[in-house]
C-alpha positions, 0 to 999 in steps of 0.5 A, a space after each residue: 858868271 858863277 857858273 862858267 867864270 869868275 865874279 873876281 872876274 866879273 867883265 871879264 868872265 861875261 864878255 868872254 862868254 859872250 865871245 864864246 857863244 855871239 860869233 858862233 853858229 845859230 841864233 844867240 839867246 841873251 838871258 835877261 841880265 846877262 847883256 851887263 854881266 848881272 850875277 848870282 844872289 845867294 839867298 840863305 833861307 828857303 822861304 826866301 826862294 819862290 821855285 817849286 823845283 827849289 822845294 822840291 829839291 830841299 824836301 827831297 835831301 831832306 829825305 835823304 837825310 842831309 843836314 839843312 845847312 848843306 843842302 843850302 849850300 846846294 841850293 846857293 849854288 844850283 836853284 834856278 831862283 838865283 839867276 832870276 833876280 829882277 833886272 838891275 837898270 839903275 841905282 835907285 830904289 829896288 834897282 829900277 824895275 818897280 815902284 812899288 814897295 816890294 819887288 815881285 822877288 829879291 834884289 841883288 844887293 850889288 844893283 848899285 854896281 851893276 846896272 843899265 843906266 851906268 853901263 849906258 854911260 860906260 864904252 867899255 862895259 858889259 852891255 856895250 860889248 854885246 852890242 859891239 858883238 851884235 853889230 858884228 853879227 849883222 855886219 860880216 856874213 861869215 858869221 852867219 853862214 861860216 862853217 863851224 871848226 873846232 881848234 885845239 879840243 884837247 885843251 880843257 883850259 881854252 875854247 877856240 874856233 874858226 868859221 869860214 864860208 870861203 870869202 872870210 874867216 874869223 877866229 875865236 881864243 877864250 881863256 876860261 880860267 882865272 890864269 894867264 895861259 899859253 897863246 895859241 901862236 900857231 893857230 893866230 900866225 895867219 888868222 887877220 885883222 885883230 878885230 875885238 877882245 874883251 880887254 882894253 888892248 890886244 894879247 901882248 906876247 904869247 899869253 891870254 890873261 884871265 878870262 880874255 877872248 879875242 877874235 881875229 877876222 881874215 
């Protein structure tokens, strides 16, 4: 979500990227957290991370002569601790994952927000829409043996393709920006059922909203 969407966005930017990559082809590979839209923690001082990489990397700005404040920054945004906060599966103490007095690493303080117990409860959450997106996988053959078709690949601002193996296709929009734009019309005219999206109803007009994804299936 920090990387590739917006925590403004948060539900919005994991299901879309959700969209992107469960329907398409291959095995998906859900990182832990990812199935409820857990995001970034942004630890402010180096002791606090525990990656060697992480170390290495600060000792190596270091040498290159960057302040300590800047290469923070860096490591806010890139070190590969940030996404490896313990799974948040409810709102009590260290978010669940352990009674102990001391998680094995630092917890995201927004575990009381974000969590299993209360996607759990919540049909239209993160962790829901993986599933309904799973059950899909399993459910329509064309999504396992469909040929790939990259639509519109000049368009920096939206994903979109179709998989086809001849009975069905299903076709894919994601809006990857934090602004309304153009509906693709031309490519849905003839595209079938609308079949999920990751807004409580289906694109009104010829807009995608922010962040939304929407699949069609024919």
């Amino acid at each position: 979500i920090n990387r590739f969407g917006s925590v403004k966005y948060r539900t919005e930017s994991a299901k879309v990227i959700a969209n992107s990559y469960m329907l398409q082809c291959g095995t998906p590979f859900i990182y832990q957290g990812q199935e409820i839209g857990m995001t970034n923690i942004k630890l402010p001082e180096l002791d606090m991370y525990v990656d060697v990489a992480t170390f290495n990397t600060y000792d190596i700005c270091k040498k290159l002569g960057f302040p300590h404040k800047s290469i923070m920054k860096r490591l806010m945004r890139a070190s590969r601790d940030n996404a490896r906060t313990p799974v948040q599966w409810t709102s009590g103490k260290n978010a669940g994952f352990t009674t102990a007095d001391t998680p094995w690493f630092s917890i995201n303080e927004n575990y009381t927000a974000i969590n299993v117990a209360a996607q759990e409860k919540d049909p239209g959450s993160v962790l829901n829409y993986y599933r309904h997106l799973t059950g899909l996988r399993k459910r329509e053959q064309v999504i396992l043996d469909g040929v790939y078709e990259e639509i519109l690949a000049e368009r920096e601002d939206l994903l979109a393709y179709a998989r086809d193996n001849g009975e069905n296709r299903l076709t894919v929009a994601a809006n990857f920006t934090s602004q309304t734009i153009p509906f693709p019309t031309e490519i849905f005219a003839d595209a079938g059922n609308y079949e999920i999206g990751n807004y409580a109803d289906a694109p009104s007009g010829n807009v995608l909203r922010p962040f939304e994804a929407v699949m069609y299936l024919k």
